[in-house]
C-alpha positions in Angstrom: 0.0 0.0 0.0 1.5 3.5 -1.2 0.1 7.3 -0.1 1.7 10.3 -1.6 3.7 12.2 1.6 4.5 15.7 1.7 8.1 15.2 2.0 9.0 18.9 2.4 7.6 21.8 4.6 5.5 24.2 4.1 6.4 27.7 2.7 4.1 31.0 2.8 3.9 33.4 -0.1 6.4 35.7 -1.0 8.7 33.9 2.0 12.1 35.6 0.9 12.2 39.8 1.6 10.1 40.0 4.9 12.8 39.3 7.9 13.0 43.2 9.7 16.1 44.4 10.3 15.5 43.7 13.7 14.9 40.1 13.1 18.2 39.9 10.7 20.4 41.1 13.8 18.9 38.5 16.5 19.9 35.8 14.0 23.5 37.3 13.5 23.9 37.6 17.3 24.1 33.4 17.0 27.4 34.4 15.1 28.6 36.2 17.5 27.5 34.2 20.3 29.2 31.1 18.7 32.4 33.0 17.4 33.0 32.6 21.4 33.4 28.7 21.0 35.3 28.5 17.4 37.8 31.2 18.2 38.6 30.6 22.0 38.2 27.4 22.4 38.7 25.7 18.5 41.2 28.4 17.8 43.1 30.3 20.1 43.2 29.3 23.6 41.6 25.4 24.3 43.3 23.6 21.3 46.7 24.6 22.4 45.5 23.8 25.8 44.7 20.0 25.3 48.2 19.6 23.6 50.4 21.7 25.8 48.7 20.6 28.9 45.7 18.1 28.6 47.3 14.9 26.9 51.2 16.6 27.4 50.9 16.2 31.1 49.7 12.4 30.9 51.8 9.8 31.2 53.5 8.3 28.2 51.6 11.0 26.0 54.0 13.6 24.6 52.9 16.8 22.9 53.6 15.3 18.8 50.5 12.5 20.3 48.6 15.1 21.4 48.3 16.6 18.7 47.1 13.5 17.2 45.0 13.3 19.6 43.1 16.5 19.1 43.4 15.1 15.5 41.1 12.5 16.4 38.4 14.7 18.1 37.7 17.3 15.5 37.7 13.9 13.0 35.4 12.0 15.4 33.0 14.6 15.9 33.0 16.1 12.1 32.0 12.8 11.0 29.2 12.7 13.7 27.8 15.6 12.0 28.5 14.4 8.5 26.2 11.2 9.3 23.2 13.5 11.1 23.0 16.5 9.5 21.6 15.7 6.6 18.7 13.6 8.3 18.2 16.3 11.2 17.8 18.9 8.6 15.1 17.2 7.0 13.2 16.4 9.6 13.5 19.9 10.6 11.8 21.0 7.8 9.2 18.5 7.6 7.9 19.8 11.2 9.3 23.1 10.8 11.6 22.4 13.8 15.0 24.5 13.1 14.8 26.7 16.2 14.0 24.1 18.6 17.2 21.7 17.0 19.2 25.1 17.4 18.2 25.6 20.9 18.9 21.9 22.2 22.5 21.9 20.1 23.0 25.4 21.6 22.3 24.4 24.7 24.3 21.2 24.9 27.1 23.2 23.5 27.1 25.4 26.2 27.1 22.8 29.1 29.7 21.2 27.7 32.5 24.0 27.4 31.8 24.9 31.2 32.5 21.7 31.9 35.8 21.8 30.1 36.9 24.0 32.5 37.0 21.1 35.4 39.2 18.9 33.9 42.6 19.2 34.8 46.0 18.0 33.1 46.8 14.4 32.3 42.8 13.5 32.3 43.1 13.5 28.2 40.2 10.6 27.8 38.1 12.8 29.6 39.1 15.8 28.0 38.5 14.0 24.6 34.9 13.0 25.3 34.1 16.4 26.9 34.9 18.1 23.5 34.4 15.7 21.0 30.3 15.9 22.5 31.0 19.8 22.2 32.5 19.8 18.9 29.2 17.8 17.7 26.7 20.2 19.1 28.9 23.5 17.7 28.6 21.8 14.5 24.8 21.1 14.7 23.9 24.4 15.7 26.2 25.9 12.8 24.3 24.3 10.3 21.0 25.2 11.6 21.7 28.9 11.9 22.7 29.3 8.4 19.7 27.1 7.1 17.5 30.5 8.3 19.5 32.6 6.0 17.2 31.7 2.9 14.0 32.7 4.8 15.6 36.5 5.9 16.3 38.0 2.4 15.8 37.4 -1.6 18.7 36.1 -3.6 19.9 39.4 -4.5 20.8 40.5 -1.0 22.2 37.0 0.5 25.6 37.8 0.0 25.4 40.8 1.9 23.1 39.7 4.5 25.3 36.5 5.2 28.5 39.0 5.2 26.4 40.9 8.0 26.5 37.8 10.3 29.6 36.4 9.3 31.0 40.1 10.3 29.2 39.6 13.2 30.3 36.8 14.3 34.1 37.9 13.8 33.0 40.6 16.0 32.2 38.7 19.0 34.8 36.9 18.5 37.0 39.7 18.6 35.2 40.8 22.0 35.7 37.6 23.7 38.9 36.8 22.7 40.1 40.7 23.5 38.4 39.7 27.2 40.4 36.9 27.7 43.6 38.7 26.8 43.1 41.1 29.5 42.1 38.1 31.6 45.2 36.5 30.7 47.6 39.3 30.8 46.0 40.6 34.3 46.2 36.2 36.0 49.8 36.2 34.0 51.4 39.1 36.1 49.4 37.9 39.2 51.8 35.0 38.9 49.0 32.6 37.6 50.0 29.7 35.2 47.7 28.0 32.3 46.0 25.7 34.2 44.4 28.0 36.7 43.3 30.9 34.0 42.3 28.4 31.3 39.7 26.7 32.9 38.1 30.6 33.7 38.3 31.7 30.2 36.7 28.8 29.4 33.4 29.4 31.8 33.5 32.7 30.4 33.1 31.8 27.0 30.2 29.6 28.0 28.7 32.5 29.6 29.2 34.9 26.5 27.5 31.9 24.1 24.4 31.9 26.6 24.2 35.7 26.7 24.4 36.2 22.8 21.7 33.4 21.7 19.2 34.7 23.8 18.4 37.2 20.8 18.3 34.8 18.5 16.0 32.2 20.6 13.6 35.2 21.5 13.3 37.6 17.9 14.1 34.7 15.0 11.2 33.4 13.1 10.4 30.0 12.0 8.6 30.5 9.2 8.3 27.4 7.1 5.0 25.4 8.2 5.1 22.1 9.4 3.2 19.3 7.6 0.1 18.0 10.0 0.0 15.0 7.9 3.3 13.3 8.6 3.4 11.4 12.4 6.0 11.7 14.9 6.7 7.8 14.1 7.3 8.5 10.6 9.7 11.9 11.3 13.0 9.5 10.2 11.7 7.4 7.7 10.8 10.7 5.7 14.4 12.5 6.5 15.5 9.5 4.6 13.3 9.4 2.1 13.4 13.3 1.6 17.2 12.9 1.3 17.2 9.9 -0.7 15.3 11.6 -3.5 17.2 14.8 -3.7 20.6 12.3 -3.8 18.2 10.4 -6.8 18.2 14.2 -9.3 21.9 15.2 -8.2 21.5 16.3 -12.2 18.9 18.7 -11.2 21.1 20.3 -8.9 24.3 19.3 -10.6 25.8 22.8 -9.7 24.8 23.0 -6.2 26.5 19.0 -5.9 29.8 20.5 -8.1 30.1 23.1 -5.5 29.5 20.9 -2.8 32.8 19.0 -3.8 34.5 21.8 -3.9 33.8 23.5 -0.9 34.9 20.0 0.3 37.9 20.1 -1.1 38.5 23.5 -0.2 37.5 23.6 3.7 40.3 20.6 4.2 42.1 23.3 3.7 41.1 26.2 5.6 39.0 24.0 8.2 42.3 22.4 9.2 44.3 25.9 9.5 41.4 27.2 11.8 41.7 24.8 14.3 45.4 23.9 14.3 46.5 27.9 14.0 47.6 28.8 17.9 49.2 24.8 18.1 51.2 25.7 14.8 52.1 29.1 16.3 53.1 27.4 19.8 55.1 24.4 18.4 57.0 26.4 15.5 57.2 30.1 16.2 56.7 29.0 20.1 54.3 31.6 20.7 53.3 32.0 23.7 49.5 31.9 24.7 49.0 35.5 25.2 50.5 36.2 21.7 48.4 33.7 20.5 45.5 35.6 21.2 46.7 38.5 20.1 47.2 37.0 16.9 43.9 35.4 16.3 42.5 38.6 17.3 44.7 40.5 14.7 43.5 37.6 12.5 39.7 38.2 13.8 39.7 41.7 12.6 40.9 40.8 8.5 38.1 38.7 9.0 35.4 41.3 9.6 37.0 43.5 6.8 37.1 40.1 4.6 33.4 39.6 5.5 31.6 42.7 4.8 34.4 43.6 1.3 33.6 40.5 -0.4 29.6 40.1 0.5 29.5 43.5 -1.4 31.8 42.2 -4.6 29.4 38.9 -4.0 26.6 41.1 -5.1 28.1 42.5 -8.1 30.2 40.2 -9.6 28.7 36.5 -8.2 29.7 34.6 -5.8 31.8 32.1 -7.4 34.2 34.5 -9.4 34.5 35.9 -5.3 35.3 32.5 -4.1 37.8 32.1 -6.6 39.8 35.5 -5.3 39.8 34.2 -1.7 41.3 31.0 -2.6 43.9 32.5 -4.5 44.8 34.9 -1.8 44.4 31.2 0.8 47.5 29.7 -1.3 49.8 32.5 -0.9 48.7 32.9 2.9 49.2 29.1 4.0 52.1 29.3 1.6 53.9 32.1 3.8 52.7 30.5 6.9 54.6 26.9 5.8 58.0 29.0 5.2 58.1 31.9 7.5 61.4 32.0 8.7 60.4 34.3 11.4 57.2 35.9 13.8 56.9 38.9 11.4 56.3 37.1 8.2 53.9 34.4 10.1 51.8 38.2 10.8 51.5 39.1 7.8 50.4 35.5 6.6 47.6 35.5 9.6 46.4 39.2 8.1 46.1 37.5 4.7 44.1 34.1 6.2 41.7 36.4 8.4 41.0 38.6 5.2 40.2 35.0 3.1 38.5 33.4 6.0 35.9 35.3 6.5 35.1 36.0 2.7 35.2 31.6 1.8 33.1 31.6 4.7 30.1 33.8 4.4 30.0 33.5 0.3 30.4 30.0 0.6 26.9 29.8 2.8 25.3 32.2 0.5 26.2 30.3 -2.7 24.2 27.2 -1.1 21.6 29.4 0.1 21.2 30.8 -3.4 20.7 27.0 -4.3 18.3 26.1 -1.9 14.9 25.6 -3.2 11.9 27.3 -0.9 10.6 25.3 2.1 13.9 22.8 2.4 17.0 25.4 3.5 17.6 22.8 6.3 18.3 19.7 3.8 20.4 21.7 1.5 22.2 23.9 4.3 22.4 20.8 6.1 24.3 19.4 3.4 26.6 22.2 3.5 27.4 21.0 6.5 28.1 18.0 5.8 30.8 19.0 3.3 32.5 21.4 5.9 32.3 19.0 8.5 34.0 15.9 6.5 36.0 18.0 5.5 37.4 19.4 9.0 37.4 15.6 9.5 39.8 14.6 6.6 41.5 17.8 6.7 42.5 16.7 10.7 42.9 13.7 10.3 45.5 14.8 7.0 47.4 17.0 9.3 47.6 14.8 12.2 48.5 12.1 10.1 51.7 13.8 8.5 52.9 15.2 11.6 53.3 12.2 12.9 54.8 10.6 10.2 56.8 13.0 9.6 58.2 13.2 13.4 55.9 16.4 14.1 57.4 18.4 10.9 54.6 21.0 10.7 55.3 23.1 8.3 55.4 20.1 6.1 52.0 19.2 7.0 50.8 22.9 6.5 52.0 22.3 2.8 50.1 19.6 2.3 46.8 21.5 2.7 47.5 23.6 -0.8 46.7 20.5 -2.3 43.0 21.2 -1.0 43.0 24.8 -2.0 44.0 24.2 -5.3 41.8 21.0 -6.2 38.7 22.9 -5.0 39.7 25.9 -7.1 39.8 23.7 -9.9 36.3 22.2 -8.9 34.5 25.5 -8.4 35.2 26.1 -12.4 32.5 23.7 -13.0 30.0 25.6 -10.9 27.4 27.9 -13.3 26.1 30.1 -10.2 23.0 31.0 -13.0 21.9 27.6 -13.9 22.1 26.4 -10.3 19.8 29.6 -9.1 17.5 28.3 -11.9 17.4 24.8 -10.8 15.9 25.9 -7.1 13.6 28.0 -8.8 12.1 24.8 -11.0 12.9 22.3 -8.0 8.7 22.0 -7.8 8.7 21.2 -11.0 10.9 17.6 -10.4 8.5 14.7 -10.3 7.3 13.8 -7.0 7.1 9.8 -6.8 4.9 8.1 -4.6 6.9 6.5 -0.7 5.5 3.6 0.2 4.3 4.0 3.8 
């Protein structure tokens, strides 16, 4: 016995164009209250942490493991959103359930950083778990913030309005991080050592992500309708089904799938320099914590200025001829990173990487918003996430996998990532940004086939 299922939410008229400017800003305070969690502790502070202290402290566990270690984590918990993403975001949009997904993931997030802050040196397994679960939830609620983006403004505007939070975002993140220097600085010449102001920045941070969602939970709109007909039972067997059918006309969105694999290729690359940028700095330039703040907030600030430049050259000359600047100005950046000789020229190759990180970021998420079809911006954005987040995984796993080979030769394993940047450049020349906006635009128009129940 077959019955026709409404596999997708549903969408009022004339969705795209009515978000207030109001509305816009509570969703981009999520981007700056996550920004707290990527930059202090994926970035600058907690990272270095684990390695330096963490796993370095435990017995028989030197620093080259522990940064295998930390490896394994971002790896473990990528792939964990790889495999849900794409299910949780169609469900989502079969019962019109983003926020509440956001909230949990936010939540969960949350919890888990505080706790970070309570486990002490030597304890890596615990450490591990702890931010493997938080790494997971981060991830989640990163995809379903940007699945909103296609419901806030038309096409025209996306690249500016996703610049807005991405710009945002860098701006908490220059906030928090900026806090945590003067923390640092002010428990540093109070005699304090990494293992008694760590743990506080990291309770701050958790307490800066709370305060800077509660916009977001309170002002932003769901605004797709869910489907009445579908049961609660029946919420995974038409995720899959929903997802299985998209997979079934990749040709129909043969651009949005080419991109896809590009923005794969190309986030093993700048996912891995992300989250391995204050160990690099610690273990090569030997950096000390302090100036690895600094640094990521020098780096935080190219960002914003990234962000909001290239959302307006989005709008006027497309996104993919944009995306196609940043990753040239990526190669030279990692480039001068691999062979700086000394701190000055690793500066001016973190100025480069914050001006390119912000612009692959934001255009990136507006290109797959562009390609998202009305009513299912959580499948599609959710598959954005999953191409980040396997990449961050093979990316990690790349870099941990080299330096250890390689007996913890890091600037070799920084080379190895312009492989990515320069496959995924190649890839994006098969992306017609045009046909791919047309393609959403017609996605009604693909046959709808009967699931059997």
């Amino acid at each position: 016995m077959t019955r026709e299922i409404n596999l997708y939410g549903q969408t009022p008229a004339g969705m795209p164009g009515r978000a207030s400017k109001g509305e816009i800003c509570a969703w981009a305070s999520y981007d700056i209250a996550n920004s707290t969690y990527a930059t202090v502790v994926a970035t600058a502070v907690y990272n270095a942490y684990f390695v330096q202290q963490i796993a370095g402290k435990a017995p028989g566990i030197g620093q080259g493991m522990g940064t295998v270690l930390l490896t394994a984590v971002i790896c473990i918990a990528s792939l964990a959103v790889v495999v849900t993403a794409p299910i949780l975001g169609t469900i989502a949009d079969a019962t019109a359930s983003k926020k509440k997904i956001l909230i949990v993931s936010t939540v969960c997030c949350i919890l888990l950083t505080a706790i970070l802050s309570f486990i002490g040196p030597g304890h890596y397994l615990a450490a591990m778990v702890v931010l493997t679960l938080a790494c997971f939830a981060f991830g989640t609620g990163e995809d379903f913030i940007a699945a909103f983006l296609p419901e806030l403004c038309p096409v025209k505007s996306m690249g500016r309005v996703s610049a807005f939070g991405w710009a945002a975002g860098y701006l908490g993140g220059l906030f928090s991080l900026g806090s945590c220097l003067g923390y640092v600085a002010w428990a540093r010449s109070h005699g304090q050592v990494e293992t008694q102001y760590v743990p506080v920045v990291m309770c701050a941070c958790a307490a800066f992500f709370t305060l800077f969602s509660i916009p977001t939970f309170v002002w932003l709109k769901e605004r797709v309708v869910p489907d009445l007909t579908i049961k609660p039972g029946d919420y995974i067997r038409v995720g899959f089904a929903r997802l299985s059918r998209t997979l079934s006309h990749a040709g129909h969105y043969r651009d949005l799938f080419n991109f896809l694999v590009a923005l794969l290729l190309y986030s093993c690359g700048t996912t891995t320099a992300i989250h391995v940028a204050s160990v690099y700095a610690q273990q090569v330039m030997h950096f000390s914590t302090q100036e690895c703040i600094t640094m990521i907030l020098v780096v935080d600030v190219m960002a914003i200025i990234g962000a909001v430049v290239f959302g307006f050259v989005q709008d006027n000359i497309g996104a993919v001829k944009t995306l196609a600047l940043t990753l040239a100005i990526w190669l030279v950046a990692i480039t001068l990173a691999a062979v700086a000789a000394n701190a000055a020229q690793l500066w001016i190759a973190g100025n480069l990487i914050g001006l390119a990180l912000g612009a692959t970021g934001s255009v990136g998420r507006a290109l797959v918003s562009e390609f998202s079809p009305p009513g299912r911006s959580g499948e599609f954005l959710g598959l954005w996430g999953v191409a980040v987040k396997l990449a961050t995984a093979i990316g990690a796993v790349t870099f941990g996998a080299v330096t250890f080979l390689s007996g913890n030769n890091y600037r070799l394993a920084l080379l190895v990532n312009l492989v990515f940047f320069l496959s995924g450049w190649l890839m994006l020349t098969r992306v017609n940004e045009k046909r791919g906006r047309q393609a959403a635009l017609t996605d009604m128009n693909v046959p709808l086939e009967d699931l059997p129940v």
